[in-house]
C-alpha positions as CSV (number, residue, x, y, z in Angstrom):
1,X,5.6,45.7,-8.5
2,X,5.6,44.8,-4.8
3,X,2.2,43.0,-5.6
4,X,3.5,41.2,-8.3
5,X,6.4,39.9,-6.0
6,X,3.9,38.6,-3.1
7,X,1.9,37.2,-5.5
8,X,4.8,35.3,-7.4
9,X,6.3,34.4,-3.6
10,X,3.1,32.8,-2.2
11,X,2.8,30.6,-5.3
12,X,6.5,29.5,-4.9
13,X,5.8,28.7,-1.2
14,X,2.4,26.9,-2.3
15,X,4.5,24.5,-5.0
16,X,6.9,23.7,-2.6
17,X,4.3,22.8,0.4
18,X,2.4,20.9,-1.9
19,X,6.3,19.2,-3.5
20,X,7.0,18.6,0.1
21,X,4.0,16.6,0.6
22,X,3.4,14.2,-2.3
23,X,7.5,13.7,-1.3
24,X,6.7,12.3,2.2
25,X,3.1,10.9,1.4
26,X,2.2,8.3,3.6
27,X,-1.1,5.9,4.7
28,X,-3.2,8.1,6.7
29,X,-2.1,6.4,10.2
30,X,-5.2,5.4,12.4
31,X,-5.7,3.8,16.3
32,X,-6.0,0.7,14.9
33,X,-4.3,-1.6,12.8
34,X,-2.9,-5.0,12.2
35,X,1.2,-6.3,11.9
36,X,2.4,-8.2,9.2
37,X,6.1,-9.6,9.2
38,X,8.1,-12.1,7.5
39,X,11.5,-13.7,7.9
40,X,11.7,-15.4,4.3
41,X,10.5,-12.7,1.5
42,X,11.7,-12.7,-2.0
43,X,12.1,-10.7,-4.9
44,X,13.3,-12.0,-8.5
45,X,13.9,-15.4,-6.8
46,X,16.7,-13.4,-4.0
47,X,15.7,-12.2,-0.4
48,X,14.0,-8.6,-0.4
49,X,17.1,-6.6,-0.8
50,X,17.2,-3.6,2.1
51,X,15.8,-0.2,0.9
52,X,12.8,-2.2,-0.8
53,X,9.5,-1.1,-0.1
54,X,6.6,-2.9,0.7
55,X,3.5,-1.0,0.1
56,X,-0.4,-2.9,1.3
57,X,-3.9,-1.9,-0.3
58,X,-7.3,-2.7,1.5
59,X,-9.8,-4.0,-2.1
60,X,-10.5,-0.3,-2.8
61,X,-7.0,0.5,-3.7
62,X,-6.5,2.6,-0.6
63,X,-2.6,3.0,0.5
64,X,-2.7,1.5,4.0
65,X,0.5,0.3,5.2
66,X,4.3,0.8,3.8
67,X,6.9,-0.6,5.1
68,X,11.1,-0.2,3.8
69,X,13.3,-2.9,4.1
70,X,16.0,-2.7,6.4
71,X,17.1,-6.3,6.7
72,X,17.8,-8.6,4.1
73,X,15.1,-11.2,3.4
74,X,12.8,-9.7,5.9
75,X,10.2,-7.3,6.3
76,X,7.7,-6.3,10.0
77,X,6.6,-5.5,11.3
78,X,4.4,-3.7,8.6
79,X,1.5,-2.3,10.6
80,X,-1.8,-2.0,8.0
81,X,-4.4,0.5,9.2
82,X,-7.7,-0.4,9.7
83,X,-10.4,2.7,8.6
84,X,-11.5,5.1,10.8
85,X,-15.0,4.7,11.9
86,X,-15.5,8.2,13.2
87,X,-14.6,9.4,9.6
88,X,-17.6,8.4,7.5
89,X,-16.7,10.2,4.4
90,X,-13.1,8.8,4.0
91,X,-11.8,5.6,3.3
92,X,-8.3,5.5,5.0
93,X,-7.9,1.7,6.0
94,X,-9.5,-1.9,5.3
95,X,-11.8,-3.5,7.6
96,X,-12.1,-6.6,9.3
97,X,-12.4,-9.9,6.9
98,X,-10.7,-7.4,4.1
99,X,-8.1,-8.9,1.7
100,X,-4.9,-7.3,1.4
101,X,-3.0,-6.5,-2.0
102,X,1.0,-6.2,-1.3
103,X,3.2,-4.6,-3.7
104,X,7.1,-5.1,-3.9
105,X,9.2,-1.9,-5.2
106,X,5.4,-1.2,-7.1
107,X,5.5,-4.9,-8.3
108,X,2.4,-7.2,-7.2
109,X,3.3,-9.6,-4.5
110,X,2.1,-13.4,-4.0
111,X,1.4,-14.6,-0.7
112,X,3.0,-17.6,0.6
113,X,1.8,-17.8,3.8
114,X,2.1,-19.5,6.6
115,X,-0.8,-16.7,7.7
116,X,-3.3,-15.3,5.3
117,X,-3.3,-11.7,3.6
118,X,-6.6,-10.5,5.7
119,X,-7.0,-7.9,7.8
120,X,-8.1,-9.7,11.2
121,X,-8.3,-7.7,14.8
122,X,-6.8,-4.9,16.2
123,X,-3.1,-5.6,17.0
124,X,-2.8,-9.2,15.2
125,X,0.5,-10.4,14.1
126,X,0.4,-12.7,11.0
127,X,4.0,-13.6,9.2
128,X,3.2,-13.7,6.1
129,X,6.3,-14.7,3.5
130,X,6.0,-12.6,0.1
131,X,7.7,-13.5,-3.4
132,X,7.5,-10.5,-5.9
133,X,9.1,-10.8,-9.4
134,X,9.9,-7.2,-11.3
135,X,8.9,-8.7,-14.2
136,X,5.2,-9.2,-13.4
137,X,2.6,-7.6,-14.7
138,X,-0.5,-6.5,-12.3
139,X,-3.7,-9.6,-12.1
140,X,-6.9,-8.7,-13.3
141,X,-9.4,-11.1,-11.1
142,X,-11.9,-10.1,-13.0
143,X,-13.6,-8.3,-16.1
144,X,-16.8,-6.8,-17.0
145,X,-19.3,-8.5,-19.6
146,X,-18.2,-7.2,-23.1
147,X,-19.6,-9.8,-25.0
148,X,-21.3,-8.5,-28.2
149,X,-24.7,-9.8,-29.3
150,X,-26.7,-9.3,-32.1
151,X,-30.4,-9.6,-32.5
152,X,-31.7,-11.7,-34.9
């Protein structure tokens, strides 16, 4: 019976370490990164209202910046990690010359400028204005070949 109890306790103790985590999941944090801000960012056509949350991608999808509002209308600054070089095997950041996807409340963002959405140098600052809309659905740039052909 005892047994049984451990057992049953560990698992408990396991779900709620693993509960706690996914709860406070963040971008893995690395030395080096780059800051984006902006004074003049928009959602549904209103400034970013505060508790929003910005979230950045590097062009593998990987979660590398998050950022929540706590001023109307602005954001910053939002600080993007660049990936780790001493870690091969993972992917935790973009690189230099990447372009960056941001998200709005899980809605795609479109830049506006005045900078551009790339990941630059260690440190940078770029202010760079976003306008989600809630009602958007996610871009597809581009599409494999499915085109159909017959022979003859």
């Amino acid at each position: 019976m005892k047994r049984i109890f451990k057992l049953s306790f560990m698992n408990v103790v396991l779900l709620l370490t693993l509960a706690c985590n996914l709860v406070i999941a963040q971008p893995v944090p690395t030395p080096e990164w780059v800051n984006f801000f902006s004074s003049a960012t928009t959602l549904d056509g209103s400034p970013i209202p505060v508790g929003s949350v910005i979230n950045a991608y590097n062009p593998d999808g990987v979660w590398c910046g998050t950022f929540m509002v706590h001023t109307q209308g602005q954001y910053g600054f939002l600080l993007v990690y660049r990936d780790d070089a001493t870690t091969p095997d993972v992917d935790e950041g973009a690189n230099p010359g990447d372009t960056i996807t941001f998200y709005i409340n899980g809605h795609l963002a479109i830049p506006l400028g005045p900078g551009i959405p790339v990941w630059t140098a260690n440190g940078d600052i770029i202010q760079l204005n976003l306008e989600g809309h809630s009602n958007y659905d996610p871009v597809i740039e581009s599409m494999a070949d499915t085109t159909a052909v017959e022979d003859a």
